[in-house]
N, C-alpha and C positions, 0 to 999 in steps of 0.2 A: 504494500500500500504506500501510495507514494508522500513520502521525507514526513512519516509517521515517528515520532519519538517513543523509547520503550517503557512499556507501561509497565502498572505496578499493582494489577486486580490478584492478592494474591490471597489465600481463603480465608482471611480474617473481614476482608472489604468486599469479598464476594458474600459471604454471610449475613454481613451489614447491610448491604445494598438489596438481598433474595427477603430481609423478613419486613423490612422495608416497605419493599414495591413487591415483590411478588416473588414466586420462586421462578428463574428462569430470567427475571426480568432486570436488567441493571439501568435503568433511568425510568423517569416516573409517569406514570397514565395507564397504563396495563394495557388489557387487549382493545379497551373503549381509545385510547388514544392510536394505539396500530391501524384500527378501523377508518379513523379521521385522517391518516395518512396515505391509508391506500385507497382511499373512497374514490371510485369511479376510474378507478385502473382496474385493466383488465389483466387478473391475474389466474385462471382456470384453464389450464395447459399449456401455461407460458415456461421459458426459463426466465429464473429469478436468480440474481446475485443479491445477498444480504451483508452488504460490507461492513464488516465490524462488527460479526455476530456475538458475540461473547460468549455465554453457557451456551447460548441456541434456544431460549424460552420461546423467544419470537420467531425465531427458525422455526420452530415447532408450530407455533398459531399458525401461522400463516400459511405450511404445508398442510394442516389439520383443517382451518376452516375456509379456505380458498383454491386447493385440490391444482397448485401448478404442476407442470409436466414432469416439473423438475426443480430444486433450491439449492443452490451452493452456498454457503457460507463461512465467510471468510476473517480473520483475527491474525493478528501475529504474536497473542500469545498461546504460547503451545497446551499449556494449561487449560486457560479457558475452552480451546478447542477437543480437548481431551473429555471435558466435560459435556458438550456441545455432542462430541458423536456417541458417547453413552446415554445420553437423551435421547437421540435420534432413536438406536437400536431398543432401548428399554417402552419407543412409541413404537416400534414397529413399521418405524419410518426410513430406513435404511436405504432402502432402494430408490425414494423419491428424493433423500433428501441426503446431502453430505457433506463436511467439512474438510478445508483445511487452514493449517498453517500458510502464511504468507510473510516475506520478507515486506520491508520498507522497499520503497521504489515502484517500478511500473507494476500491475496487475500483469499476474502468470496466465491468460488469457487471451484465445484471436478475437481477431476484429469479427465483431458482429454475432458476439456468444452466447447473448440476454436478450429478450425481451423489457427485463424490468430491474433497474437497477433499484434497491430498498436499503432504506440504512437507517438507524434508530440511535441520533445522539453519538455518534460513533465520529463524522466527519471533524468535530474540532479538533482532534489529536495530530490532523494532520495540517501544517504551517503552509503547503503550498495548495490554496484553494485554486489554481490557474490548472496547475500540473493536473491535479485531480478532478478537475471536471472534461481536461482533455483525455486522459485514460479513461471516464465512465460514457463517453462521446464516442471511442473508440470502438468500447466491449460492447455498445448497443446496437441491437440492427436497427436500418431503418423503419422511423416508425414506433419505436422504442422510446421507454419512459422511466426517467429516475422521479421517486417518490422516497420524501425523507424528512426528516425531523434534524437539528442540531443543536446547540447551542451557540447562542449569537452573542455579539458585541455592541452596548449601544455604538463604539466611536472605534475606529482602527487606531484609536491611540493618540495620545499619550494617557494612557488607564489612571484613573484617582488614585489615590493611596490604597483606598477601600479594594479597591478591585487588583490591586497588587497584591495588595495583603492576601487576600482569598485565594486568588491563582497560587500562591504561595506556602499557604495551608492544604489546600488541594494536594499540590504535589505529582498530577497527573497528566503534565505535560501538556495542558490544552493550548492551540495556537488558535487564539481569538480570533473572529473576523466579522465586520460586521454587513448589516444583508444587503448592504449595495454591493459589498466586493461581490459576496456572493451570486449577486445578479447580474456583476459584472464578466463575474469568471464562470458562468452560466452561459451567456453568451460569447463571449469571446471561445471561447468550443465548440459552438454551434447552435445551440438550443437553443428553441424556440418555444413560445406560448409559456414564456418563464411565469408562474405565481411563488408569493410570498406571501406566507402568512403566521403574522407575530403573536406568539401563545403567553407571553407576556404576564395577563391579565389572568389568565386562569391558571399557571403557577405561584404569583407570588403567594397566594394563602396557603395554597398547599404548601411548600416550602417552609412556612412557618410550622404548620400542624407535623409534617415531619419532625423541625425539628423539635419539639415539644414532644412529639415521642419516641424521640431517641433520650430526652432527656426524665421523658417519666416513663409509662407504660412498659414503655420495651429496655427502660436501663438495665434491670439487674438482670433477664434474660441472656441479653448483649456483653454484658460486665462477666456472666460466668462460662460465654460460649466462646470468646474472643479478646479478655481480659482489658479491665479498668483503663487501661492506659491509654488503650486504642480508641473505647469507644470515647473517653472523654475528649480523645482529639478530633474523632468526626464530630463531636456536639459542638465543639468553637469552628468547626470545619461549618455547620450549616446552618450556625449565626452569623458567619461571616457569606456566605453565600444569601443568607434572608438578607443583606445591608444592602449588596452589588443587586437584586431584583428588584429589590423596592426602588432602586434608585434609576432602574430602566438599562443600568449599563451591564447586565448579562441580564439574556432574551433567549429564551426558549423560542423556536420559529419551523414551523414546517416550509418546505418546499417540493416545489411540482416545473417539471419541463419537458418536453419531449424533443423527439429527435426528428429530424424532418426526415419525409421519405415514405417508403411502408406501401 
């Protein structure tokens, strides 16, 4: 995946993130929020790339309640992926559905390999939004459509203190961008019929009521599954994430384009 920095989901933050938002699921809205991302793509005997699948929860939805031809999905940690195809195989999904490992850099994929490129929150990790939408422009036939969700930037920088501070806590290597680059490096690839649409508004509460129950309900669960140390750091981890959404400068944001052609 191209000029992706190495992550760090390792089963102390995989735990945290699965009791969370869901098992399977590492970013927030469950299968109502997938629904809103792929609504009105046609996914029922398409191939699908899922970039930056992680456990594969959503690999899973998606192959389970939309019947594509075929799902590939893709991580470069080897972990996560490990996890991802004993999901698969424990669905009984092996044969439609498969993982792998991927290095940093171009997509191991020909031209014209997908139908539908799908990604859930997964694009910030990688810093070159240009490069990456030229490799998912590539992998799509004509006629083909990415549908996806990220996390956005209200400003391509220079970021407040607040939102340093957090990317900093974080620790996850996200490389910010905000939805004009987005729109920009959408088309300068070629895509067309580009939408954007900023979720904004229906995360900020949620992000509070997480963190609220990370700090009550589900503390002492979390404290004896993954130890005190940890969870206390994601607590200031998603107080300082409630600061940068109330303030508009990280945006949750779906996006929609397709490919000309077809």
């Amino acid at each position: 995946m191209t000029s992706e920095r190495t992550q760090a989901y390792d089963d102390a933050l995989v735990a945290l993130l699965e009791l969370l938002w869901g098992e399977g699921y590492m970013s927030p809205g469950g299968p109502d929020e997938i629904r809103m991302i792929v609504d009105g793509v046609a996914l029922p005997g398409k191939a699908v790339l899922d970039l930056g699948c992680g456990t594969g929860g959503i690999t899973t939805f998606l192959a389970e309640t939309y019947r594509p031809a075929g799902i590939v999905g893709v991580d470069i940690d080897r972990g996560l992926i490990e996890r991802a195809t004993k999901r698969a195989a424990e669905a009984g999904l092996g044969k439609s559905m498969t993982f792998r490992t991927v290095a940093p850099g171009p997509l191991p994929f020909a031209d014209a390999s997908f139908d539908v490129v799908f990604s859930k929150d997964a694009m910030v990790h990688i810093e070159n939004m240009e490069a990456l939408f030229a490799e998912i422009f590539r992998i799509l036939r004509p006629g083909g459509s990415v549908a996806a969700s990220d996390w956005m930037s209200g400003t391509d920088g220079p970021f407040s203190a607040a939102m340093a501070y957090y990317l900093q806590a974080e620790g996850l290597g996200f490389g910010m961008a905000s939805p004009p680059r987005y729109r920009t490096a959408m088309a300068a690839a070629g895509f067309r019929d580009i939408r954007m649409i900023d979720r904004n508004a229906w995360y900020a509460p949620v992000a509070h009521r997480e963190h609220d129950a990370l700090a009550g309900p589900l503390y002492e669960q979390l404290v004896a599954r993954v130890g005190k140390a940890f969870v206390d750091h994601e607590i200031e981890v998603w107080r300082a994430m409630t600061v940068v959404v109330d303030s508009g400068e990280l945006r949750p944001g779906h996006l929609r384009a397709l490919k000309p052609g077809g």
